[in-house]
C-alpha positions as CSV (number, residue, x, y, z in Angstrom):
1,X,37.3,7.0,147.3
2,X,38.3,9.3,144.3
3,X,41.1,11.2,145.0
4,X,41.1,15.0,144.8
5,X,41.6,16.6,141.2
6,X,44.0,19.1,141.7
7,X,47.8,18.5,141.3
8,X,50.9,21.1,142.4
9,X,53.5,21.0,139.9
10,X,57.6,22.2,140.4
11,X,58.2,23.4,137.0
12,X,62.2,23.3,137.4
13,X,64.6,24.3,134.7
14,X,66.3,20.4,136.0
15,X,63.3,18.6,137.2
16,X,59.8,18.7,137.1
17,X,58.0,17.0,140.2
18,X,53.8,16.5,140.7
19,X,52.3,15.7,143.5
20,X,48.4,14.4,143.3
21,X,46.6,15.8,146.5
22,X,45.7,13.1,149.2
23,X,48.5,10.8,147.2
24,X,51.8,13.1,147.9
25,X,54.7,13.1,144.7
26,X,53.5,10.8,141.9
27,X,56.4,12.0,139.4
28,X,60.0,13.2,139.7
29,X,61.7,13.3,135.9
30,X,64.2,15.6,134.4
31,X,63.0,18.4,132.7
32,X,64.3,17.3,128.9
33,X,62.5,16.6,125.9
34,X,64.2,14.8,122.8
35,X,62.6,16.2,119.5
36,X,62.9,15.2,115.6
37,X,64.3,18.7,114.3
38,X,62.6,18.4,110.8
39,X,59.5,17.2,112.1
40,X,59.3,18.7,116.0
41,X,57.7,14.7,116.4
42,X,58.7,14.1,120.4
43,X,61.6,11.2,120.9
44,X,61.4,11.1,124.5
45,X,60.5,13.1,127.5
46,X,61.8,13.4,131.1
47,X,64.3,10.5,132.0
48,X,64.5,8.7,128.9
49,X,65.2,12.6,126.9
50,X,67.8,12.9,129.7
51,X,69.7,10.1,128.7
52,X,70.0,11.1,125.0
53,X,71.7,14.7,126.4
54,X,74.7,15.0,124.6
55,X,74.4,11.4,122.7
56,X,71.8,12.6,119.7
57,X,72.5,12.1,116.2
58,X,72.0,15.3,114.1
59,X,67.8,14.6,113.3
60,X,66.9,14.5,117.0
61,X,67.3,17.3,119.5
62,X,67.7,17.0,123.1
63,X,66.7,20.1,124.8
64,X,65.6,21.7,128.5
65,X,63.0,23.5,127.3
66,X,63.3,25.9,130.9
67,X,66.4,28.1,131.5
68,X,66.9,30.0,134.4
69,X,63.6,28.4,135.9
70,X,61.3,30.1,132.9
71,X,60.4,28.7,130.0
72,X,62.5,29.1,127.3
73,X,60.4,27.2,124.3
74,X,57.0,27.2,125.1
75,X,56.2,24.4,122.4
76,X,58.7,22.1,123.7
77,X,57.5,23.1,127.7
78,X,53.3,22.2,126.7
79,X,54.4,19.5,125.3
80,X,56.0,17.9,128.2
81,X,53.4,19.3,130.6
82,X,50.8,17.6,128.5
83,X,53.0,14.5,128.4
84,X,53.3,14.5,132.5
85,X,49.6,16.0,133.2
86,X,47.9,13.4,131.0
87,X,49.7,10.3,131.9
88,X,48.9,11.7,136.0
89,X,45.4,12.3,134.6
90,X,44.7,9.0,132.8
91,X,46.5,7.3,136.0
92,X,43.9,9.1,138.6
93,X,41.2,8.5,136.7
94,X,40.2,12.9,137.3
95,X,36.2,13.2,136.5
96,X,36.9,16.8,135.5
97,X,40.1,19.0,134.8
98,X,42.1,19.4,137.3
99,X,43.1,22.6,139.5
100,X,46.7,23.2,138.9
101,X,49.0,24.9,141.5
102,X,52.4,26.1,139.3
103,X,55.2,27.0,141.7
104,X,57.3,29.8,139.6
105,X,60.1,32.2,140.5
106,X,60.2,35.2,142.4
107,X,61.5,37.4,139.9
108,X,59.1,36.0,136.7
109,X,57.5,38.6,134.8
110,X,54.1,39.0,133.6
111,X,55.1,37.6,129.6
112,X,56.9,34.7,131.6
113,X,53.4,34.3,133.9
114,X,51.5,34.1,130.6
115,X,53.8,31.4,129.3
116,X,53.3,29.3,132.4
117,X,49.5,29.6,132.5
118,X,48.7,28.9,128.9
119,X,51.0,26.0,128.8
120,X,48.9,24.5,131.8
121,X,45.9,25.3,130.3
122,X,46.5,23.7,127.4
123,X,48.0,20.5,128.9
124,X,44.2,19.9,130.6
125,X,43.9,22.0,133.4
126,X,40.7,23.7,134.5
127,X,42.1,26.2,136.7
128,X,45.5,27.3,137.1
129,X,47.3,29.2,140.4
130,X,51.2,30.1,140.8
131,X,53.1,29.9,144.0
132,X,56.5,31.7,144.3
133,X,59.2,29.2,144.6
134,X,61.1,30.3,147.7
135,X,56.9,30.7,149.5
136,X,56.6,26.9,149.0
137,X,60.0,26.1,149.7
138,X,59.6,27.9,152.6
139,X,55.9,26.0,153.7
140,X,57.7,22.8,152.4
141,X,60.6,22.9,154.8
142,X,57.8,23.4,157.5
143,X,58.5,27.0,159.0
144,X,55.7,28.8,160.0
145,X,55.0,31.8,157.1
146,X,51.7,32.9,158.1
147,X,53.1,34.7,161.8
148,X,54.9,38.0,161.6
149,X,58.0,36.2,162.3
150,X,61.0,36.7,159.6
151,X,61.9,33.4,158.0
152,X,64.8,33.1,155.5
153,X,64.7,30.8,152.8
154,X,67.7,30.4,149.7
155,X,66.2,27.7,147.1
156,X,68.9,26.7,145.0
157,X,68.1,25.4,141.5
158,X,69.5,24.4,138.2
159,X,68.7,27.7,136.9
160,X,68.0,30.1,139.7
161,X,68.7,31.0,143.5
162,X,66.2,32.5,145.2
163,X,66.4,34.4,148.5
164,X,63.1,35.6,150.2
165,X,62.4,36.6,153.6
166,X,59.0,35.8,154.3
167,X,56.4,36.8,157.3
168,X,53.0,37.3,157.7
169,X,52.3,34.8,154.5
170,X,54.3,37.4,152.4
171,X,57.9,38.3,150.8
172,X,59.0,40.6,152.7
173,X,62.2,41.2,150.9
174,X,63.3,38.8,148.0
175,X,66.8,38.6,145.6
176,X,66.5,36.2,143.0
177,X,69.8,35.5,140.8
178,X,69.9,33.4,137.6
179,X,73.0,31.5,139.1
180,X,72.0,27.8,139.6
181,X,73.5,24.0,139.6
182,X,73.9,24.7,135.9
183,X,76.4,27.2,136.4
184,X,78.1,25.5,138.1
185,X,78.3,22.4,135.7
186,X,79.2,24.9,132.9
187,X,81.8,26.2,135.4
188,X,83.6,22.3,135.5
189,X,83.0,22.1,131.3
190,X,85.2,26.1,131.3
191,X,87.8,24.6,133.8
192,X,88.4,21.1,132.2
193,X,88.6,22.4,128.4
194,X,91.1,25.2,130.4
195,X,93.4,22.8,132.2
196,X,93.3,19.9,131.2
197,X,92.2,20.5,127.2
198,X,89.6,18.1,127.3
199,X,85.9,18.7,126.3
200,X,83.4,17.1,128.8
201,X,79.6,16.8,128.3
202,X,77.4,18.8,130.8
203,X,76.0,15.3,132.4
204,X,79.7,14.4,132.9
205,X,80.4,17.9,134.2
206,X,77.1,16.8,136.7
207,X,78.8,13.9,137.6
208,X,81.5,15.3,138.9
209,X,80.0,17.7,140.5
210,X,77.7,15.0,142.2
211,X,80.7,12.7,143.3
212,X,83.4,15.5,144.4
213,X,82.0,19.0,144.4
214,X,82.1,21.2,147.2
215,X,82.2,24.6,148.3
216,X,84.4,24.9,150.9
217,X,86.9,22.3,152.2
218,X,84.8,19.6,154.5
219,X,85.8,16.3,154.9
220,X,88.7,14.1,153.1
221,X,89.5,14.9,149.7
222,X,88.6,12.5,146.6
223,X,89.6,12.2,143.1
224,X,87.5,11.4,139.9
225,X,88.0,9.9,136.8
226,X,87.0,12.2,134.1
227,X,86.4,10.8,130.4
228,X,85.7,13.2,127.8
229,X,87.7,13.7,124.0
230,X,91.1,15.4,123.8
231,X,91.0,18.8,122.0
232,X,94.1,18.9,120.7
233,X,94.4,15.2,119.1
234,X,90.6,14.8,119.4
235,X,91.0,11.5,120.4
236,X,88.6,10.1,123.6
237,X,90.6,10.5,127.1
238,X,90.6,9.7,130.8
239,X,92.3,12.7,133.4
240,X,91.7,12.4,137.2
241,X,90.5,15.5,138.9
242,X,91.0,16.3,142.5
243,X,87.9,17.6,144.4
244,X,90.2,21.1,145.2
245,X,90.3,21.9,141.8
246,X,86.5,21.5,141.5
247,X,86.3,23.4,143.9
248,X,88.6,26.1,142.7
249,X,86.1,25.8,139.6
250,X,82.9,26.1,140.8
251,X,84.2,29.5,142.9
252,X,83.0,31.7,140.4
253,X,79.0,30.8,140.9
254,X,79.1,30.0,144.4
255,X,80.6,33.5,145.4
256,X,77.3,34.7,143.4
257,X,75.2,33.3,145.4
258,X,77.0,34.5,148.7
259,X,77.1,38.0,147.5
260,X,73.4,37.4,146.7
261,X,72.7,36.1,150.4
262,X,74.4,39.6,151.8
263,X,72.6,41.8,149.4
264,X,69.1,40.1,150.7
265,X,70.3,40.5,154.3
266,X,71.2,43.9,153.6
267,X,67.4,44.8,152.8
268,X,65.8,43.0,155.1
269,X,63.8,44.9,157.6
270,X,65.5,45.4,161.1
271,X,62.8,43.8,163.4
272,X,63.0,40.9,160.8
273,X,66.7,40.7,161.0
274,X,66.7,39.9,164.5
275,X,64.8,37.3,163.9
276,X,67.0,35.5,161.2
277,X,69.8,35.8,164.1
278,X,68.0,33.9,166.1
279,X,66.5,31.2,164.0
280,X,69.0,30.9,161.1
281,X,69.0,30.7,157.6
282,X,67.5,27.3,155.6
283,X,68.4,25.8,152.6
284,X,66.4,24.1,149.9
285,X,66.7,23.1,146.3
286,X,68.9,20.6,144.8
287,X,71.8,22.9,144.8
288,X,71.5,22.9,148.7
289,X,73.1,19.5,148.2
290,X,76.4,21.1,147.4
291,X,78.8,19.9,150.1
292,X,80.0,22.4,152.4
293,X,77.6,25.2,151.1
294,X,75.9,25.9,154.4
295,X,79.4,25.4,155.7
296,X,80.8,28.7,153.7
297,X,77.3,30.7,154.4
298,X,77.6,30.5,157.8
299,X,80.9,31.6,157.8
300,X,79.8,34.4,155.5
301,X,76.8,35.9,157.1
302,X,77.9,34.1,160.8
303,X,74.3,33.0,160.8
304,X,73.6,29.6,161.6
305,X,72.1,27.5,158.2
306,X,70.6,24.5,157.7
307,X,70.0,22.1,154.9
308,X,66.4,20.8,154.8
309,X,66.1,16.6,155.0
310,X,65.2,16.3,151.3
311,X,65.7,20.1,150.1
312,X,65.0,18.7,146.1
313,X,61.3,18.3,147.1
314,X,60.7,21.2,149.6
315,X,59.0,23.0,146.5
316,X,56.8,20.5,145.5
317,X,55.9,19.4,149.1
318,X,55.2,23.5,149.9
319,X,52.8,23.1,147.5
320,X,51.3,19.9,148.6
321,X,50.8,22.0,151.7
322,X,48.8,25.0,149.7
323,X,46.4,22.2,148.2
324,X,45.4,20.4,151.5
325,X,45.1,23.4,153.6
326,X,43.6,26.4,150.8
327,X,42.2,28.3,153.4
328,X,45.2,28.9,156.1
329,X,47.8,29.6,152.2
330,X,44.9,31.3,150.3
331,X,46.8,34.5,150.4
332,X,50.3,32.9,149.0
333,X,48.6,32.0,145.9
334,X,48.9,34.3,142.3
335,X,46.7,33.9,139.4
């Protein structure tokens, strides 16, 4: 049997996931391109540009080519699409030109729109359709958008958070903040080179983040070995961290995204608040990951929140939804 030809893609600013309709997610790599500066020739995309972040020589350019989840270079971003949508293509052995479902941002404009749709089409896609991001995280945590219940959603990515109340297969009331897991990572680079005058990468700052971040106190607390180069003698050095002062670093972003869960709560309809009280907030996105960042929201809003199973691929899997059941999530779709 051939398979279907049409593919949803989560165009993150930190991943970019596909997932091939009756086959579920065929690709998960970073979002990173490696490129020859004199000649823009491509080094290396997704996990193998990752690995070159921060380790380049001067010739060849490691770059995300989305920032706060829009694209930033749009060369650079139809490249890698083309790179990911061909290799998916030539795998699936797609008679025609696939149908292409891009999940995008709440808060994208029509330029940024543009950018998305002509990058798709010219990476090899027939048709192209957008999905806001917190809609299909929403469809891919499995709540039920279509009744005229309220549902509350926060995706937290590397480059935005998004907040959407959703019923009736619509956004109801949506805040969307460019505040992500890479503010937070740029947080840890501000405090090390602060306290402890040593300059770390942003994949180390990840690390860290990874092994002993969290947002409010939960569990035991851990330390970390943190290598990076000495600015005062400029010579390579190991400091260990605790995970309090992480977590006295990442503050800064983290209250953004609280204040940005109140101000969404604050314009959310009545009828549809009552119904967050009773079913609760949910979390998505890898930022959802954080440790004890339901924890602090509930104590915040005193809402009861929940992180989804596997919150990095609720997006993706939303989507996955849209494509297998296109008549029930017709209206959720843009073009």
């Amino acid at each position: 049997m051939l398979p279907a030809n049409e593919i949803a893609v989560d165009l993150g600013t930190s991943n970019t996931l596909i997932y091939v309709k009756g086959e579920g997610i065929v690709l998960n790599e970073p979002s990173v391109v490696a490129v020859e500066k004199a000649t823009g020739v491509v080094k290396g995309i997704g996990l193998e540009a990752k690995r070159m972040l921060g380790r380049t020589p001067d010739g060849i350019l490691a770059v995300r080519p989305l920032k706060d989840g829009v694209i930033a270079d749009f060369d650079v971003t139809e490249k890698m699409l083309r790179y990911f949508l061909s290799s998916i293509i030539e795998k699936h052995f797609f008679r025609v030109k696939p149908k292409v479902i891009v999940c995008v941002p709440s808060g994208i404009t029509e330029v940024e729109k543009r950018a998305v749709r002509d990058s798709a089409h010219s990476a090899g896609a027939k048709e192209v359709y957008m999905v806001a991001e917190p809609m299909a995280a929403a469809i891919g945590v499995g709540l039920p958008v279509e009744t005229p219940t309220g549902n509350m959603v926060i995706d937290i990515g590397g480059g935005t958070t998004e907040i959407a109340v959703i019923a009736l297969s619509g956004i109801v009331s949506d805040t969307s903040i460019r505040v992500g897991g890479d503010e937070m990572d740029q947080a840890i680079v501000q405090f090390m080179r602060k306290n402890y005058n040593l300059l770390i990468g942003e994949p180390t700052a990840e690390q860290i983040k990874i092994a002993i971040g969290s947002a409010a106190p939960v569990g035991e607390e851990r330390e970390i070995e943190a290598k990076g180069r000495d600015l005062v003698s400029g010579i390579p050095k190991v400091v260990r961290v605790h995970s309090s002062e992480i977590r006295e670093a990442m503050q800064e972003p983290i209250q953004q995204i609280v204040d940005a869960v109140r101000r969404a709560l604050e314009i959310t309809p009545p009828e549809l608040a009552s119904d967050i009280v009773d079913r609760g907030i949910v979390m998505a996105g890898g930022g959802a990951l954080v440790r004890g960042l339901d924890v602090l929201l509930s104590q915040e809003t005193s809402l009861p929140v929940r992180v989804d199973e596997d919150p990095l691929t609720c997006v993706v899997r939303g989507t996955g939804r849209i494509l297998d059941d296109p008549e029930k999530y017709a209206s959720v779709l843009q073009t």
